[in-house]
VEXDREN-2710 file (C-alpha; in Angstrom, 1 decimal):
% VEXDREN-2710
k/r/px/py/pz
1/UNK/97.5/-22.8/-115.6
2/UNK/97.9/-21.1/-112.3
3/UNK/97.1/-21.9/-108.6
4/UNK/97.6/-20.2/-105.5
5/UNK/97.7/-22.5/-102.5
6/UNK/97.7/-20.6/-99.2
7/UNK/99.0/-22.5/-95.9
8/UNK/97.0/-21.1/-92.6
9/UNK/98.9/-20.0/-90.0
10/UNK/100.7/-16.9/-87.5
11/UNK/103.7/-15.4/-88.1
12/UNK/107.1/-15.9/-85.8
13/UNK/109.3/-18.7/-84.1
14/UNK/106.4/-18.7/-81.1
15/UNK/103.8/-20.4/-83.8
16/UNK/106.1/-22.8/-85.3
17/UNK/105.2/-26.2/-85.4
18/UNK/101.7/-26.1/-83.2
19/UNK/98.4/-27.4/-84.8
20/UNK/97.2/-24.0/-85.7
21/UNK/100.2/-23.3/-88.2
22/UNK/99.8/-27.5/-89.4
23/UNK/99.3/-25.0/-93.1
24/UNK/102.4/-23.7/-93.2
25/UNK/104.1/-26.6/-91.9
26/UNK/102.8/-28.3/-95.0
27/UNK/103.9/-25.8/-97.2
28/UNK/106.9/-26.1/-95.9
29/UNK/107.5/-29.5/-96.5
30/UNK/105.6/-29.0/-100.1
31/UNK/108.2/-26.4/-100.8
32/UNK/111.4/-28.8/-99.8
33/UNK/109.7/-31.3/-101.9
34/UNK/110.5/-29.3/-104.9
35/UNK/113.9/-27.2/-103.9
36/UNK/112.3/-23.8/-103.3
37/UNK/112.5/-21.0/-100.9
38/UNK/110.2/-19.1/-99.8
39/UNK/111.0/-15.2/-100.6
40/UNK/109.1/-12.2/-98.4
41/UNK/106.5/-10.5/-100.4
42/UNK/103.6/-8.4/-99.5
43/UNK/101.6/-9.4/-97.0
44/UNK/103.7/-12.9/-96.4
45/UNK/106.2/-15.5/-97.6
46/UNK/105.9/-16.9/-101.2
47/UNK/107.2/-19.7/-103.1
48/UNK/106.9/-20.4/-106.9
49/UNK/107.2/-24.0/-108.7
50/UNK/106.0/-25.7/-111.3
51/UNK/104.9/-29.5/-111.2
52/UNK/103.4/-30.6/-114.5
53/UNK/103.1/-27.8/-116.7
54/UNK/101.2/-26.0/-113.8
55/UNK/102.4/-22.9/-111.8
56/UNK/102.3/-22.8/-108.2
57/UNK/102.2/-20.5/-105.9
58/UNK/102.3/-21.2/-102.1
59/UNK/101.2/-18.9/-99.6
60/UNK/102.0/-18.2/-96.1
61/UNK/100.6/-14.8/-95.1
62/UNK/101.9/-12.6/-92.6
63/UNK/98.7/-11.3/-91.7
64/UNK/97.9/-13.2/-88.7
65/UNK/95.7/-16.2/-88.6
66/UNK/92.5/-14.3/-88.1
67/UNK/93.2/-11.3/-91.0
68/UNK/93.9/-14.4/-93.5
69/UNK/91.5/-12.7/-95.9
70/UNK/93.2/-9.6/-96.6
71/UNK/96.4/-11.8/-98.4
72/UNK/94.9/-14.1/-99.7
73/UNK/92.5/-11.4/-101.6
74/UNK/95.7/-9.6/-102.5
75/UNK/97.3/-12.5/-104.1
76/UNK/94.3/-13.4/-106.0
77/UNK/93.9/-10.1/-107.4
78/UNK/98.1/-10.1/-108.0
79/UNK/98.1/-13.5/-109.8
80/UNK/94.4/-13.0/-111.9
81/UNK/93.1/-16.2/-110.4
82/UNK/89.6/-17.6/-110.7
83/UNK/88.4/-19.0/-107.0
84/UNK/88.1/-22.6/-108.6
85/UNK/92.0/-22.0/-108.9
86/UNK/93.5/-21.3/-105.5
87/UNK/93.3/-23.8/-102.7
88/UNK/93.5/-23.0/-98.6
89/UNK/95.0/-25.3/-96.6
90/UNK/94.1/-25.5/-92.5
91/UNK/93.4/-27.1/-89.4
92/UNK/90.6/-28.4/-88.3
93/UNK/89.3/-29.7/-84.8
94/UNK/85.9/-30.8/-86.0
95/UNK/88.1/-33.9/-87.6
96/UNK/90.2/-36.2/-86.0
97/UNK/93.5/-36.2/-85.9
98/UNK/95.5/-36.2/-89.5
99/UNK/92.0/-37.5/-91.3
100/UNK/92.3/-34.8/-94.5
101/UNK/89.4/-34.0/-96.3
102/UNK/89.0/-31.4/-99.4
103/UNK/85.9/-29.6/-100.0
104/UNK/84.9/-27.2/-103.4
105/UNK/83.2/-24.5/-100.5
106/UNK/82.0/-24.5/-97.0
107/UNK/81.6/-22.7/-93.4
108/UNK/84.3/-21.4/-91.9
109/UNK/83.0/-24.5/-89.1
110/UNK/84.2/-21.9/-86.4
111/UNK/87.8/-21.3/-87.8
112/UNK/88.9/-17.5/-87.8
113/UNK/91.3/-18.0/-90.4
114/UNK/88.6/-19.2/-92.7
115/UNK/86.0/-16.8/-91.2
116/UNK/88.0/-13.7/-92.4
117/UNK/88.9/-15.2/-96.1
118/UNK/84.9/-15.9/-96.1
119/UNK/84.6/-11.8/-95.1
120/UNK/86.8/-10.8/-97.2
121/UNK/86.0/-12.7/-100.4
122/UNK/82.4/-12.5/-99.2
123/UNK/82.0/-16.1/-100.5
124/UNK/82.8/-19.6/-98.9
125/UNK/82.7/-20.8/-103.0
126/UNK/86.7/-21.9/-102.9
127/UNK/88.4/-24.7/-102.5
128/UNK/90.1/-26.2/-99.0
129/UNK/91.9/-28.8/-97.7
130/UNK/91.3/-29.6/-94.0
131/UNK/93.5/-31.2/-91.9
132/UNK/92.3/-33.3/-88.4
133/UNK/94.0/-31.9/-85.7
134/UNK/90.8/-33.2/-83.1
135/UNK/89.4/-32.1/-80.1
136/UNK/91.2/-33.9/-77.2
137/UNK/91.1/-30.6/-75.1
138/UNK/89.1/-29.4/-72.2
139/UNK/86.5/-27.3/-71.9
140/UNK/87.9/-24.0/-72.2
141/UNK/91.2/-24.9/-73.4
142/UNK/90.4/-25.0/-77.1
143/UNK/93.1/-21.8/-77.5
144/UNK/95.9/-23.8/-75.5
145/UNK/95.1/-26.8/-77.8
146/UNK/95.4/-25.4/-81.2
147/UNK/98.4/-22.8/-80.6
148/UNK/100.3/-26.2/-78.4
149/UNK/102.3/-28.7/-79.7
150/UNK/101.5/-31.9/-81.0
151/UNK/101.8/-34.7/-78.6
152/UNK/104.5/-37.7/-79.0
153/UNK/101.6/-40.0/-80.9
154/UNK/101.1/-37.3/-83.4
155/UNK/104.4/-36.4/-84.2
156/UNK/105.0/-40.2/-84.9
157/UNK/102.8/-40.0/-87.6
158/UNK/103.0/-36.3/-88.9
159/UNK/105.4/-36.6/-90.8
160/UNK/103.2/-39.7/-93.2
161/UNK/100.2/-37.3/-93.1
162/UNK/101.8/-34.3/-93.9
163/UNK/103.2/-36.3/-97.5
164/UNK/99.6/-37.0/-98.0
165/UNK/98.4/-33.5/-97.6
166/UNK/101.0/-32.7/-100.3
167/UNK/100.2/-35.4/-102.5
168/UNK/96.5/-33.9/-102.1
169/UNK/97.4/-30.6/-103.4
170/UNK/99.7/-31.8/-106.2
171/UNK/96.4/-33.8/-107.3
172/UNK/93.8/-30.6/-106.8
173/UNK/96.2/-28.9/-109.3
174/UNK/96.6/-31.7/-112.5
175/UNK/93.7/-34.0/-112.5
176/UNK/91.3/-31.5/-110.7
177/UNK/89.0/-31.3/-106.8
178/UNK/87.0/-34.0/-107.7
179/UNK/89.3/-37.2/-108.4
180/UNK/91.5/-35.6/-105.6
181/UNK/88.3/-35.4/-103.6
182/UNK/87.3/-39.3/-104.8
183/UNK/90.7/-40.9/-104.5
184/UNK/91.9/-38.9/-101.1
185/UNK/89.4/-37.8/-99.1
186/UNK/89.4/-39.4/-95.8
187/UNK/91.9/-41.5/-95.9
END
């Protein structure tokens, strides 16, 4: 059994470690979990692993946050993978602050990377784990807040939440979205 997991993010040094890329930053980690590199491929950066007779595939396109869509419909196609089988991960300021929550489908809620995928796929019917980044920002400043850094309180506990997001996806792809949804979401 396959599964494509895609991380949201931008491209380039500029991007690393703000809110906006939180996807790739866990697939990053997800990827030093298991000893793998990620290799350039078309349309972004790709690791493979397997983790209980399952095949992964993690995602980090090149495309740009807001053409997410146009990879992650390439890789799809690429792999032969059913919707039900690939899994976006992102960031979300409607949720506070590291709170993760996995949902089967849904609105993009406002986020361009999701807005796209839903374009391009021209379906919200697939899988996605969200990631709280919250709203403390000012009116206005939404843009500054996403593509900053976290602050000093979140990077204390990143690093726990991140390992939880992981533990998340390594769930989604044995025992399936809704124990991972039961057991995990939330918390």
């Amino acid at each position: 059994m396959k599964f494509l997991v895609v991380g949201l993010g931008n491209p380039g040094e500029e991007y690393s470690g703000t809110r906006h890329n939180i996807g790739f930053s866990i697939l990053d980690n997800f990827a030093l979990c298991f000893n793998v590199s990620f290799k350039i491929c078309r349309y972004g950066e790709i690791a493979e692993l397997k983790h209980k007779g399952r095949k992964l595939y993690l995602l980090k396109p090149s495309t740009f946050m807001n053409l997410s869509g146009k990879a992650v419909n390439y890789w799809i196609n690429e792999l032969k993978l059913k919707l039900e089988n690939i899994l976006i991960v992102n960031d979300d300021i409607s949720i506070p602050f590291g709170v993760l929550r996995m949902r089967k489908k849904g609105s993009d809620g406002g986020h361009n990377g999701l807005k796209d995928i839903n374009n391009v796929l021209q379906t919200q019917q697939y899988p996605r784990l969200r990631f709280g980044i919250g709203n403390n920002y000012s009116i206005g400043k939404q843009s500054e807040f996403v593509l900053g850094k976290f602050n000093d309180d979140e990077k204390q506990a990143l690093e726990e939440r991140v390992n939880m997001a992981i533990k998340m996806i390594q769930s989604f792809t044995t025992i399936g979205i809704n124990f991972t949804m039961t057991q995990y979401n939330g918390k």
